[in-house]
C-alpha positions, 0 to 999 in steps of 0.5 A, spaced: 563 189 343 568 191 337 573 197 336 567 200 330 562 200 336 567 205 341 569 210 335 561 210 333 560 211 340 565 216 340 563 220 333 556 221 335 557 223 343 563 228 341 558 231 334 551 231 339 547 228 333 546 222 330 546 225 324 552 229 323 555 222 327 553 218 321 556 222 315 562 224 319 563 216 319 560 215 312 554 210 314 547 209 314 543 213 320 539 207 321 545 202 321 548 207 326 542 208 330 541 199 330 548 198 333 548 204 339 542 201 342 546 194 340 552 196 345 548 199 350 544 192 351 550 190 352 553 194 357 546 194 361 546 202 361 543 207 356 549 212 353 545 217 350 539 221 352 535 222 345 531 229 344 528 232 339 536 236 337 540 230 338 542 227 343 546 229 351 551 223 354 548 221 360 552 219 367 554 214 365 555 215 358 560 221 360 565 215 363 564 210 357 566 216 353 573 216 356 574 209 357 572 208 349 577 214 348 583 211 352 581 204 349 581 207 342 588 210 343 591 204 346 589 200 340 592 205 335 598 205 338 598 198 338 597 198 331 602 203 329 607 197 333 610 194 326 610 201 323 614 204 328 619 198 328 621 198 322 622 205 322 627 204 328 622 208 332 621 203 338 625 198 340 632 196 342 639 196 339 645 193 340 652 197 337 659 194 338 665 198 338 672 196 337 678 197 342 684 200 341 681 203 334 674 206 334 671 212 332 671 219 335 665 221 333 663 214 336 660 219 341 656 224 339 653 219 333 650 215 338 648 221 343 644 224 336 641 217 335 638 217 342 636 224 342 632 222 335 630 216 337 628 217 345 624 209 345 629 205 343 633 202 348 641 202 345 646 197 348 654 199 347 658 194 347 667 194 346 670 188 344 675 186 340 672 186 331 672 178 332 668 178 338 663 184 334 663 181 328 662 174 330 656 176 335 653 181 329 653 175 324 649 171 330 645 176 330 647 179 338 648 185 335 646 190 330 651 194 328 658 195 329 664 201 329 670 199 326 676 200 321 673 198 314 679 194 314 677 190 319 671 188 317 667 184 312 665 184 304 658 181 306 657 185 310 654 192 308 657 198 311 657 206 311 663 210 311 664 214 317 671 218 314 678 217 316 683 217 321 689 218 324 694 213 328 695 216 335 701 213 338 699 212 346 705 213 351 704 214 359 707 219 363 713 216 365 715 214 358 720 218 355 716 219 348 711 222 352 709 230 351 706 233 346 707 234 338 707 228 333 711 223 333 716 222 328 717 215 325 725 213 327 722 215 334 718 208 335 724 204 332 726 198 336 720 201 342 716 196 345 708 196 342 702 193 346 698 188 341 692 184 343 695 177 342 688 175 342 685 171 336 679 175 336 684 182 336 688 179 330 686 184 326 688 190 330 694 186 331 695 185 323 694 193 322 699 195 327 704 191 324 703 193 318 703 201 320 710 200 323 712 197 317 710 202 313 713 207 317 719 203 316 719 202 323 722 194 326 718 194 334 717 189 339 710 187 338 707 184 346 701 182 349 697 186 353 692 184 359 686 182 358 679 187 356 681 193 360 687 192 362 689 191 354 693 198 355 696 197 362 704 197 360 702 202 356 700 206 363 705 204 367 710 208 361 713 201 361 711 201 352 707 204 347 700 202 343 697 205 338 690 208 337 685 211 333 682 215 339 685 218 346 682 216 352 679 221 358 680 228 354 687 226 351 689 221 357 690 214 357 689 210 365 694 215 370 696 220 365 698 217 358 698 221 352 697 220 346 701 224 339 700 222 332 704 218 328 704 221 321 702 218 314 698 212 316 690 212 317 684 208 318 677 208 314 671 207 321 666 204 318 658 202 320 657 195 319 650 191 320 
C-alpha cells in the first residue's frame, strides 16, 4: 500500500465516481479502476458498492476513509517538516542575554516571538557575554542580546537601538532618589564589576564610562551569578546597568537613575 493508493481512494469516495475521480487526479479510469480493486485485495474488504451512477462506500469503506484521511494528513505535515524548520516555524531556540547590560525591549521581543511562533520552544538564558558567546560559537545557543561592543566582528548582527547607562543604588544609599545622577556625584563611590573573566568586558565598559565621565571610583567584585549585585542592594556600593530590575527596583528596593551622556548599542548576535 502506498500514499498514491489512499489519495485515490480518497478522490474517488469524496467525487462518488470513478470517473470524476479520474480527471480530478488527472489519470486514466482504467489504471484507476485497476489500482482500487489492487487495494481492496489487499485489505481483504470491498470499499465501494459500484452501481450504474458511481459508487457508494461500504461499511467498511466509511471507516477506511477516515483512517486514509488522518494517514494522509499525517504524511503532509511530516513532509512540511524541513519547510517549517527552516522557516523557524517549529523547533526550538535557545537566546542569551547579558547581566548587567541587556536590553529593555529584551521582553517584549521575545513575547511577540512567542506569539508568532507558538511551536517553537524558547530557552533564555543570562550569563556573562563570554559565557553566551563562547556557547554561541559552540553552537549551545542561537542567538544572544548584547551590547554590539561587547560582541564579535565574525558574528552577524542586528542593531536594536540605543541605551542609556543607569546607575544603580540601593535604598540605604545616600545616592538613592530620584532624578539623574550627575557625574562629580560617583567620584571616589565604590562600583561593583564582575571581576570574572568571562564578564571582562561589562567590566571594560563600565571603566570606560567612568572615565569618560572624568570620574575615578573604586572598582570591586561582586558575588557569584545573581548575587553579582548583592553590595549594591545593601546600599553598601553603586553599579551600573543598562536595564532597572523589578519596575525600577534592584533585590530590597534599589533604585536606579541615569548617568548622562554615555550608552550602549544592544545587539542581536547569531
Amino acid at each position: 500500500m502506498e500514499l498514491r493508493h489512499l489519495r485515490y481512494f480518497v478522490a474517488i469516495a469524496e467525487e462518488r465516481s470513478f470517473t470524476r475521480a479520474a480527471e480530478r487526479l488527472w489519470v486514466a479510469q482504467p489504471g484507476l479502476s485497476t489500482q482500487i480493486r489492487r487495494l481492496e485485495s489487499e485489505l481483504g474488504l470491498q470499499l465501494f458498492e459500484r452501481h450504474t451512477r458511481g459508487v457508494d462506500l461500504t461499511q467498511a469503506g466509511e471507516l477506511f476513509l477516515e483512517r486514509a484521511r488522518t494517514a494522509l494528513a499525517a504524511a503532509d505535515a511530516a513532509r512540511s517538516t524541513g519547510h517549517d524548520l527552516g522557516e523557524g516555524l517549529v523547533g526550538a531556540v535557545r537566546v542569551g542575554i547579558v547581566t548587567g547590560s541587556g536590553w529593555p525591549g529584551a521582553s517584549a521581543l521575545l513575547g511577540h516571538f512567542g506569539r508568532e511562533r507558538p511551536a517553537v520552544e524558547l530557552t533564555v538564558v543570562e550569563s556573562y557575554a563570554g559565557t553566551l558567546l563562547r556557547d554561541l560559537r559552540d553552537g549551545r545557543l542561537d542567538a544572544m542580546i548584547a551590547p554590539s561592543e561587547l560582541g564579535s566582528a565574525e558574528l552577524p548582527r542586528a542593531r536594536l537601538g540605543r541605551e542609556p547607562w543607569l546607575v544603580l543604588a540601593g535604598p540605604g544609599h545616600r545616592l538613592a532618589g530620584a532624578g539623574p545622577v550627575a557625574a562629580p556625584e560617583l567620584e571616589g563611590q565604590r562600583f561593583v564589576v564582575t571581576g570574572h573573566r568571562d564578564g571582562a568586558g561589562y567590566d571594560r565598559l563600565v571603566a570606560d564610562t567612568l572615565g569618560a565621565l572624568g570620574v575615578t571610583a573604586a572598582l570591586e567584585r561582586g558575588g557569584a551569578g545573581p548575587a553579582v549585585f548583592a553590595a549594591v542592594a545593601h546600599g553598601d556600593a553603586l553599579a551600573l546597568a543598562t536595564t532597572p530590575r523589578r519596575g525600577g527596583r534592584w533585590d530590597g528596593g534599589t533604585r536606579d537613575q541615569s548617568a548622562p551622556r554615555r550608552r550602549v548599542r544592544p545587539a542581536l548576535a547569531r
